[in-house]
NUKOLMAR-439425 format. One record per residue (C-alpha): residue in one letter; chain; x, y, z. Coordinates in steps of 0.001 Angstrom, whole numbers, plus 500000, padded with zeros to 6 digits. Example, Ala and Ser with C-alpha at 12.3 -4.5 7.8 and 13.67 -1.06 7.14 Angstrom:
{r:A&c:A&east:512300&north:495500&up:507800}
{r:S&c:A&east:513670&north:498940&up:507140}
% end
This chain:
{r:X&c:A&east:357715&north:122287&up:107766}
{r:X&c:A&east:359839&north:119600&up:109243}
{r:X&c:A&east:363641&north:120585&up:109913}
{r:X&c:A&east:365667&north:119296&up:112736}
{r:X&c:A&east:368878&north:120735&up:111501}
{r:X&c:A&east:368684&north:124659&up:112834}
{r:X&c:A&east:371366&north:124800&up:115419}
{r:X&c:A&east:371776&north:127698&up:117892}
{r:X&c:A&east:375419&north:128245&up:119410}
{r:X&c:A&east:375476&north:130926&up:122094}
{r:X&c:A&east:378486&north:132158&up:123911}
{r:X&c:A&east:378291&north:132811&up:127776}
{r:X&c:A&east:381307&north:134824&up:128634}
{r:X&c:A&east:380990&north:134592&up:132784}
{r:X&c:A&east:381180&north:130683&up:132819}
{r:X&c:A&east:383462&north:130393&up:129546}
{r:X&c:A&east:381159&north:127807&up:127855}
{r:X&c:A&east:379406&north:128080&up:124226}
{r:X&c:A&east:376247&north:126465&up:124689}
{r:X&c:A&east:374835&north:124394&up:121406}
{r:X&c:A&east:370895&north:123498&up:120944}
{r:X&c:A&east:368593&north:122439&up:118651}
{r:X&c:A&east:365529&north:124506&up:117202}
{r:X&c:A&east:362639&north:122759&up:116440}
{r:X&c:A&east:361228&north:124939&up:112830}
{r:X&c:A&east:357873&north:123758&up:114101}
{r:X&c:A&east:356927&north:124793&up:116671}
{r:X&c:A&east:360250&north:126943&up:118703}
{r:X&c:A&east:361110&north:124353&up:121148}
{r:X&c:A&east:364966&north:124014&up:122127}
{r:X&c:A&east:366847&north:120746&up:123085}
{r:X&c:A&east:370236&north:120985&up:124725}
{r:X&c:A&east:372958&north:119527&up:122886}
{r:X&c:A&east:376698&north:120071&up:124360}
{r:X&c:A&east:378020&north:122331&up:126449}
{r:X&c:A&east:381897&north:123175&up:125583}
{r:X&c:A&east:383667&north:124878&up:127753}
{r:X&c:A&east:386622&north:127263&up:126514}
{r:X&c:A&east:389541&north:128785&up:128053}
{r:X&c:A&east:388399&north:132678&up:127821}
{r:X&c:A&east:386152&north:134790&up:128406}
{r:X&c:A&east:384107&north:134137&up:125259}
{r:X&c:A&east:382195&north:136705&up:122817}
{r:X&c:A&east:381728&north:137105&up:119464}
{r:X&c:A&east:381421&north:134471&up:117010}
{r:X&c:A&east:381233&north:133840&up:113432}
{r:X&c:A&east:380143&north:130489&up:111516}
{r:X&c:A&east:381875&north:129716&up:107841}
{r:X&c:A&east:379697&north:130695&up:104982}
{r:X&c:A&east:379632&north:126732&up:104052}
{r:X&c:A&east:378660&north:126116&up:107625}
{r:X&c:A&east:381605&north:123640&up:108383}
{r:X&c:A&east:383121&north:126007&up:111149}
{r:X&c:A&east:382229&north:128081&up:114270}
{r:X&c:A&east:385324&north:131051&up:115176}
{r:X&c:A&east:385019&north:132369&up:118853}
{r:X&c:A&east:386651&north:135430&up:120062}
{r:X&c:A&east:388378&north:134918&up:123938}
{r:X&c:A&east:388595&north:138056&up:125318}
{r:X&c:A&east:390790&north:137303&up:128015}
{r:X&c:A&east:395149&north:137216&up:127940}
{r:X&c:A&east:396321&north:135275&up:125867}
{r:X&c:A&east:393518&north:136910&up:123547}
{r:X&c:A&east:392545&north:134291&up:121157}
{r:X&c:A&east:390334&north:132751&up:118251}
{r:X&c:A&east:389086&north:129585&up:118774}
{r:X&c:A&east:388270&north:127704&up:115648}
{r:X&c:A&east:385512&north:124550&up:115912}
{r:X&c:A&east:384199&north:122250&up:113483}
{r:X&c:A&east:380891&north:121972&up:113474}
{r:X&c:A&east:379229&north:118097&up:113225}
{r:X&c:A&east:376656&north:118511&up:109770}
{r:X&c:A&east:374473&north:115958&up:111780}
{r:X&c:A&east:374522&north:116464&up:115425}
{r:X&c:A&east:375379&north:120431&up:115616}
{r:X&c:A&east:378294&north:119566&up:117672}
{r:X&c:A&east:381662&north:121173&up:118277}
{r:X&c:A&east:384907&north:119876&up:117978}
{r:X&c:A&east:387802&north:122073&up:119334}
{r:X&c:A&east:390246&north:122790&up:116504}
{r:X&c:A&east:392805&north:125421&up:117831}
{r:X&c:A&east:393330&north:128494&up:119468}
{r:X&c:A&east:395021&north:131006&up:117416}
{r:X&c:A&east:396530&north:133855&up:119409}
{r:X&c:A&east:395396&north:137682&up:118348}
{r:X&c:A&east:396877&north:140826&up:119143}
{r:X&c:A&east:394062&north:142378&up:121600}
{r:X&c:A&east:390346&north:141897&up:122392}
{r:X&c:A&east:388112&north:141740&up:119524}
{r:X&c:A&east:384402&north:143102&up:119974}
{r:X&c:A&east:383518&north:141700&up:116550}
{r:X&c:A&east:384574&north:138813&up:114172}
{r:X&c:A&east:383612&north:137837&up:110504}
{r:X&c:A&east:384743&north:135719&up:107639}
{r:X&c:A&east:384759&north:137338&up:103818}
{r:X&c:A&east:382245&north:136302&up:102004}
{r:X&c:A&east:384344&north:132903&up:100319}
{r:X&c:A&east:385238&north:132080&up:103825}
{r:X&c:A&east:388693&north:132260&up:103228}
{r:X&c:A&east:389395&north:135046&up:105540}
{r:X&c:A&east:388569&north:136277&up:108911}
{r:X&c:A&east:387896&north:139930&up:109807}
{r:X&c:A&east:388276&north:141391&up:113290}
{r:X&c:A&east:388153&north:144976&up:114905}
{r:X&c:A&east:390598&north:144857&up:117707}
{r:X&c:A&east:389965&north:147393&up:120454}
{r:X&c:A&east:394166&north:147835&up:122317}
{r:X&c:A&east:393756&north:148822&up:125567}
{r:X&c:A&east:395036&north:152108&up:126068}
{r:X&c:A&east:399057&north:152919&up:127304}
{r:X&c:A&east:399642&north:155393&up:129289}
{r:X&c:A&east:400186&north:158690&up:127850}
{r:X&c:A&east:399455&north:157421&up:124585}
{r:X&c:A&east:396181&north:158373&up:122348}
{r:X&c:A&east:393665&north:156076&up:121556}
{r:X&c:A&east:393555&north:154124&up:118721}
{r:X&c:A&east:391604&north:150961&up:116943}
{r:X&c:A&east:392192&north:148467&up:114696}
{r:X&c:A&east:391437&north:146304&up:111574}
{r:X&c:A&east:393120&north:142353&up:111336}
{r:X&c:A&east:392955&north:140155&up:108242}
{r:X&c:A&east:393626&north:136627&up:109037}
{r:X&c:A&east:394038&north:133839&up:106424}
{r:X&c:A&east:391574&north:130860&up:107551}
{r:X&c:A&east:393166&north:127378&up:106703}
{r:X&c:A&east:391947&north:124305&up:104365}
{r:X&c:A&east:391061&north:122574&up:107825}
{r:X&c:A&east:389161&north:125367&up:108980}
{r:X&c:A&east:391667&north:127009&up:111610}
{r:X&c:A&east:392190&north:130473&up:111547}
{r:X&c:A&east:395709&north:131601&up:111035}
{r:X&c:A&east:397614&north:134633&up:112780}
{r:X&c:A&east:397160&north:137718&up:111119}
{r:X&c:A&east:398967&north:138405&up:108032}
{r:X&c:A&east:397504&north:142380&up:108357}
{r:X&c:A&east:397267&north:144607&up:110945}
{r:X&c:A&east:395347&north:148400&up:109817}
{r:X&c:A&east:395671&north:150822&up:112168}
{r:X&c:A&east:392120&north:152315&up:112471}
{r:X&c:A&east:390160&north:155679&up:114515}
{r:X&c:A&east:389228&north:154402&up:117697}
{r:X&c:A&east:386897&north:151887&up:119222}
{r:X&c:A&east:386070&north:150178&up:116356}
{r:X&c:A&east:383197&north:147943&up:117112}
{r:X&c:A&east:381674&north:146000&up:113986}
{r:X&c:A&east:383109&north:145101&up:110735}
{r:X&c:A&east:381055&north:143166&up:107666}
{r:X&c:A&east:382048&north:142682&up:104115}
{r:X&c:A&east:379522&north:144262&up:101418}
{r:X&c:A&east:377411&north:141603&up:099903}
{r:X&c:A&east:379891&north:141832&up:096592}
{r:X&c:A&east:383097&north:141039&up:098904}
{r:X&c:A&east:384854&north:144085&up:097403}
{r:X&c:A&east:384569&north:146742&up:100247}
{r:X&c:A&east:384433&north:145935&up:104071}
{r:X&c:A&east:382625&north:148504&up:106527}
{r:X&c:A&east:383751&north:148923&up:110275}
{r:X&c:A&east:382175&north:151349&up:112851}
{r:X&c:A&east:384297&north:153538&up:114505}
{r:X&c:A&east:382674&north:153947&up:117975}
{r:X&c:A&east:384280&north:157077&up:119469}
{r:X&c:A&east:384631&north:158773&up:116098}
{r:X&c:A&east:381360&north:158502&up:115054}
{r:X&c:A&east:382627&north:157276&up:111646}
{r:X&c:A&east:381629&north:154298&up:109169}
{r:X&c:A&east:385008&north:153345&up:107753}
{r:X&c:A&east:385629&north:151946&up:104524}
{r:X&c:A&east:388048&north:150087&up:103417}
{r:X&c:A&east:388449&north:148136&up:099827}
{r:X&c:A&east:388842&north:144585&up:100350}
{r:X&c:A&east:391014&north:142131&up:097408}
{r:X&c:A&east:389385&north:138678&up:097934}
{r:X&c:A&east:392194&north:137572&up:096023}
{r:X&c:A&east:394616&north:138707&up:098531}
{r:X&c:A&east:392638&north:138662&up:101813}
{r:X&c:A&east:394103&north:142218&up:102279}
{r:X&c:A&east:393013&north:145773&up:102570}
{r:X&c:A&east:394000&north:148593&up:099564}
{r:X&c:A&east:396115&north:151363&up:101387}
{r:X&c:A&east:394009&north:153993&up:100045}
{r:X&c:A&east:390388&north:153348&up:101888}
{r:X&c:A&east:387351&north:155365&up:100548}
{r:X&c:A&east:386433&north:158315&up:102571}
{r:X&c:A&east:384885&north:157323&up:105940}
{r:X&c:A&east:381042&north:158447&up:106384}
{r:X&c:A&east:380313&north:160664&up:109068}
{r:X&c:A&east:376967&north:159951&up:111269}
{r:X&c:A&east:375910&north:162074&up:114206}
{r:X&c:A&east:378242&north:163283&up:116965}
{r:X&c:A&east:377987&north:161528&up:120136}
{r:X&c:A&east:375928&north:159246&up:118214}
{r:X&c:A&east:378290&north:155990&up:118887}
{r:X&c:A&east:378303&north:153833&up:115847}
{r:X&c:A&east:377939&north:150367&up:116734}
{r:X&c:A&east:376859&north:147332&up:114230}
{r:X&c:A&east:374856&north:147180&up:110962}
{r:X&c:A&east:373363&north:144981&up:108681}
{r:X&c:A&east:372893&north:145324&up:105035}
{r:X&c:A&east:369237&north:144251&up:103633}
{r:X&c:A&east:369108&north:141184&up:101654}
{r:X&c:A&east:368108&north:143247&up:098477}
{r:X&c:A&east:371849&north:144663&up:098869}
{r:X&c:A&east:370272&north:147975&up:098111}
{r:X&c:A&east:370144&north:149128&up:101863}
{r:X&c:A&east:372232&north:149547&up:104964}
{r:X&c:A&east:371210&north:149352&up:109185}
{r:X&c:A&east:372834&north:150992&up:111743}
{r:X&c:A&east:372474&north:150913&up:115382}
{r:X&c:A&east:374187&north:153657&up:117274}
{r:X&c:A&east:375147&north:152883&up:120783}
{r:X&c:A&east:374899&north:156018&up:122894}
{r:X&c:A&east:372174&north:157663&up:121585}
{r:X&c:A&east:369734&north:154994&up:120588}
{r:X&c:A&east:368856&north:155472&up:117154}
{r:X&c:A&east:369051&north:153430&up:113781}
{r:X&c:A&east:370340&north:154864&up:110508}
{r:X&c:A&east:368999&north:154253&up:107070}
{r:X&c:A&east:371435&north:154114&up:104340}
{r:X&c:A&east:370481&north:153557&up:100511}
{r:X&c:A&east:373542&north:151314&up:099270}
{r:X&c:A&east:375371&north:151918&up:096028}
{r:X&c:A&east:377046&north:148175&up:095658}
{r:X&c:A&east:378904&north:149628&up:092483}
{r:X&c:A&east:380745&north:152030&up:094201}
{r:X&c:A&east:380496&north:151134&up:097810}
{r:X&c:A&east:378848&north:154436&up:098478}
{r:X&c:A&east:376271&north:155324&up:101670}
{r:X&c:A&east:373480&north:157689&up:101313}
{r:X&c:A&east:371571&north:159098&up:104594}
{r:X&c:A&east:368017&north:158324&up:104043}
{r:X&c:A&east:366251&north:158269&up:107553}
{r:X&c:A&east:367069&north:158708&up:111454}
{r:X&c:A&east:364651&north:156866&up:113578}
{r:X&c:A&east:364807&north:156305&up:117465}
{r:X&c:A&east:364747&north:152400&up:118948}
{r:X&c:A&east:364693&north:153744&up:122560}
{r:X&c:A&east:360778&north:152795&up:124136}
{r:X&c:A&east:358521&north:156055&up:124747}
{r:X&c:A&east:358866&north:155836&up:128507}
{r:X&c:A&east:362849&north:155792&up:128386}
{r:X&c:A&east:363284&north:159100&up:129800}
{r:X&c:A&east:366732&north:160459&up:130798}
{r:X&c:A&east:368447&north:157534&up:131213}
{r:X&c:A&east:371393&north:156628&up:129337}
{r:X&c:A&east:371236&north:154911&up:125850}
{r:X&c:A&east:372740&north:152057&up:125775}
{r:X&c:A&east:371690&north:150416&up:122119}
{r:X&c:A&east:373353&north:147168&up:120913}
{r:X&c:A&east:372693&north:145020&up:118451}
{r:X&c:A&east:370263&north:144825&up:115415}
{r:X&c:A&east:369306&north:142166&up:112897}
{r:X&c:A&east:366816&north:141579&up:109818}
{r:X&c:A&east:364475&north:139056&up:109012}
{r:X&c:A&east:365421&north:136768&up:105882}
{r:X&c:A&east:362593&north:138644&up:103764}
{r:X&c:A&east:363398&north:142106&up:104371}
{r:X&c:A&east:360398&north:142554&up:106161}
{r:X&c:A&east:360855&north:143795&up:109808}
{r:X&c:A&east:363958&north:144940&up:111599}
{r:X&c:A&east:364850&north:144453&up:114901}
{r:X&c:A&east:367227&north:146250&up:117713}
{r:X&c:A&east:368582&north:145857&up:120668}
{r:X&c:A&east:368289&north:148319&up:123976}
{r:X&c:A&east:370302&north:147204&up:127203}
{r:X&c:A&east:369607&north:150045&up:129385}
{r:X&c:A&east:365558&north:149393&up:128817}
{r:X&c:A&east:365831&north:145655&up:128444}
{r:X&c:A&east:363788&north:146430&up:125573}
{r:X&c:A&east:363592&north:145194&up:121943}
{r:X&c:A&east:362422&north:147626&up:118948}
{r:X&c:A&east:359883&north:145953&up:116130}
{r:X&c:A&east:360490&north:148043&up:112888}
{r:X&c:A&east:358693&north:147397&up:109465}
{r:X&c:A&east:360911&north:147897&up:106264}
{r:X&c:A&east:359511&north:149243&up:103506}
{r:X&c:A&east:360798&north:147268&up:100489}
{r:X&c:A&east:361046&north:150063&up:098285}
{r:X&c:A&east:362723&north:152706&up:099751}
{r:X&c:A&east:363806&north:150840&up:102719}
{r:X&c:A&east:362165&north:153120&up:105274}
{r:X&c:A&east:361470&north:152082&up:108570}
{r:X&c:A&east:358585&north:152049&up:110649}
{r:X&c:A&east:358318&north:151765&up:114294}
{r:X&c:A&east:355754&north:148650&up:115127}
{r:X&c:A&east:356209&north:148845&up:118713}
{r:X&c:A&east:358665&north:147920&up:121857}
{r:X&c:A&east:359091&north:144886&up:123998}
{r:X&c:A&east:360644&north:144106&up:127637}
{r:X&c:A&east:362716&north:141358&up:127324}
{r:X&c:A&east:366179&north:139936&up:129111}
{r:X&c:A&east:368235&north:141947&up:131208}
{r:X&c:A&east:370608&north:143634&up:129218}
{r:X&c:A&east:369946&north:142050&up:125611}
{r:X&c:A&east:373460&north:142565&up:124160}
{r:X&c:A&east:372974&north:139945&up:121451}
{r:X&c:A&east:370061&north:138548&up:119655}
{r:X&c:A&east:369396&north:136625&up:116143}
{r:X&c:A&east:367160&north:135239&up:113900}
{r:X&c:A&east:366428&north:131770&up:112394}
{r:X&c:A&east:367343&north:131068&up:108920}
{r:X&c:A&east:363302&north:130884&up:108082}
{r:X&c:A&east:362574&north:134354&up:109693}
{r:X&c:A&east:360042&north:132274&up:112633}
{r:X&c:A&east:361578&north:132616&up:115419}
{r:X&c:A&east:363633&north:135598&up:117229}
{r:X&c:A&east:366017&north:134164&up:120091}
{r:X&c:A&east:367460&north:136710&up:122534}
{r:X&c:A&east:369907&north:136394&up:125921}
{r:X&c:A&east:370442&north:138651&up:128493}
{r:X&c:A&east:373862&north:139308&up:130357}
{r:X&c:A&east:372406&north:140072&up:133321}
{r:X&c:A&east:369704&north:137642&up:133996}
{r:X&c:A&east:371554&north:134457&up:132093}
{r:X&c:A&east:368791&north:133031&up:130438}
{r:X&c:A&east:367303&north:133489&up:126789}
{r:X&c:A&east:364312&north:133899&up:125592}
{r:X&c:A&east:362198&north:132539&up:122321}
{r:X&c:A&east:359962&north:134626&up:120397}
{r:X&c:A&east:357818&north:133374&up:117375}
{r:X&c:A&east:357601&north:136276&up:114463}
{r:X&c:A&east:354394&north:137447&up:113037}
{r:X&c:A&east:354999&north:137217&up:109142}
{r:X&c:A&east:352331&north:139577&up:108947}
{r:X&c:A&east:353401&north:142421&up:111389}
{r:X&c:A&east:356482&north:141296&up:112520}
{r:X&c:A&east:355394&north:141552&up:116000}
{r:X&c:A&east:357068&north:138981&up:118637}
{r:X&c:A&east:355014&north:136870&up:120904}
{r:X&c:A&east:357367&north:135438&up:123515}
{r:X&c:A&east:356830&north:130873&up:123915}
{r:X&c:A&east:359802&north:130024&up:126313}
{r:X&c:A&east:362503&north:130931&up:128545}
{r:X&c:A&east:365632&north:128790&up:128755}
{r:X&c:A&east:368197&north:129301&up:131622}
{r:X&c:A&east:371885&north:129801&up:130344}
{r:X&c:A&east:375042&north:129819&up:131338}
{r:X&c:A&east:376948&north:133206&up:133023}
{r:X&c:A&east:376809&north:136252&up:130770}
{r:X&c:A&east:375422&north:135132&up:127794}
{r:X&c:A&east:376113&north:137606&up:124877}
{r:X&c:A&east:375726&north:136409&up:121677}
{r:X&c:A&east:373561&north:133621&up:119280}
{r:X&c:A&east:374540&north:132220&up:115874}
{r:X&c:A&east:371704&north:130047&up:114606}
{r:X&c:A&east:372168&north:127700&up:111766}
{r:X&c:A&east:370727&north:125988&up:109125}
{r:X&c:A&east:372778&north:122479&up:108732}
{r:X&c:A&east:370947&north:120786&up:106598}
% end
């Protein structure tokens, strides 16, 4: 296989830079290309389901969206705009046509005054800048991630405090959310909701829960939008003890094959096997890897695992066995300050 055109954008909030490379699909390597430095402290990100644009949050006053255009050749970035939000967003995404983006905006808390989250809709433009929002839902609190289903009619958001999986009915038309939501799904107290990925079957639903560690099976009714509990299995290593959880991110090969999550408190990575059937998971096994992996991703061919650590700025490559979906680790690359999160690309 011969591709040049996988490009890996990762966001290092400390030094306010997103930090583009190129992944070589033979063999791993990584080649530095640009360096662009932003005016926040920057976090999540999204990329355009055509690929044409990168959205990163800044989670620093004035909270913002920057939109970039992203170079079909190169991988490069090309400031658009800053669009001004509301509050700090933990989590972006565009619809699935890429006409809209969706954010869960975490307002910091008044005085006196109970906590509260929040759901944004903003229209994106024809030249690929997002717009302010045009709606604003108030949500339960700490909302943390937010995807559309893979049919673009309902949109999910974790509720973080409330151990709650909200939602909401989505018009694609529109870009706007139906007043009447269906019923939120309850998971675990003290469990802590965090993000989730849907299986590329569309029959099944991941979810990593923050505090206590573990991921959630859900069988996924795309018809109806509906969630059914089907398994509760731990990520957290053997040896973890009493410490506490601290569980963050989780992501799914392009096959359906393995799942993998994210453990900050550990530094640790969980290796689970799907079962394409039922959609059962398997533990394979638990890694050490950077300092506080908060973010992590996989290439578009399911080869290669990429993960950075806040702590220890630097990121690490892993080549996937197709096999057993176990990692085996090939290089480390020194970042910038805080990395946090990867979006890797296919351009061409």
């Amino acid at each position: 296989m011969t591709d040049s055109g996988i490009f890996v954008y990762v966001s290092n909030a400390g030094s306010r830079e997103i930090s583009v490379m190129r992944l070589d699909a033979e063999n791993g390597d990584l080649t530095q290309v640009q360096n662009v430095s932003v005016t926040g402290k920057v976090m999540p990100m999204a990329v355009s389901p055509d690929r044409r644009y990168l959205y990163a949050v800044l989670r620093t006053e004035p909270y913002s969206v920057a939109s970039f255009a992203v170079d079909q050749l190169s991988g490069k970035l090309t400031h658009l705009a800053n669009t001004q939000m509301p509050e700090s967003m933990p989590y972006i995404c565009t619809d699935r046509t890429g006409r809209f983006l969706l954010g869960v905006v975490n307002p910091e808390r008044k005085e006196k005054e109970p906590r509260s989250g929040q759901i944004l809709v903003s229209p994106i433009g024809s030249q690929g800048i997002v717009q302010p929002p045009h709606q604003i839902v108030r949500t339960e609190p700490q909302t943390h991630g937010i995807l559309p289903d893979p049919s673009n009619r309902y949109v999910f958001v974790t509720s973080l405090d409330w151990d709650l999986i909200l939602r909401q009915i989505f018009d694609a038309d529109t870009g706007r959310f139906s007043p009447n939501p269906l019923p939120p799904v309850r998971i675990k107290p003290k469990a802590g909701p965090r993000h989730f990925v849907f299986h590329p079957n569309n029959r099944f639903l991941y979810l990593i829960n923050e505090l206590d560690g573990t991921v959630y099976t859900f069988a996924y009714d795309i018809s109806a939008g509906a969630l059914n509990e089907l398994q509760t299995i731990s990520a957290l290593p053997p040896d973890f003890g009493d410490q506490k959880a601290l569980a963050s991110d989780l992501h799914i090969t392009p096959d359906g094959r393995f799942l993998y999550a994210s453990e900050r408190a550990s530094s640790t990575l969980a290796i689970f096997k799907v079962d394409l059937v039922n959609g059962i998971l398997t533990l394979v096994g638990n890694i050490p890897t950077e300092k506080a992996p908060r973010g992590f991703n996989i290439d578009p061919y399911g080869r290669y695992l990429l993960t950075v650590g806040r702590h220890s700025h630097s990121m690490t490559s892993y080549s996937i066995n197709r096999e057993t979906g176990n990692l085996t680790k090939l290089k480390q690359y020194g970042m910038g300050k805080d990395p946090n999160w990867i979006e890797i690309v296919r351009l061409r």
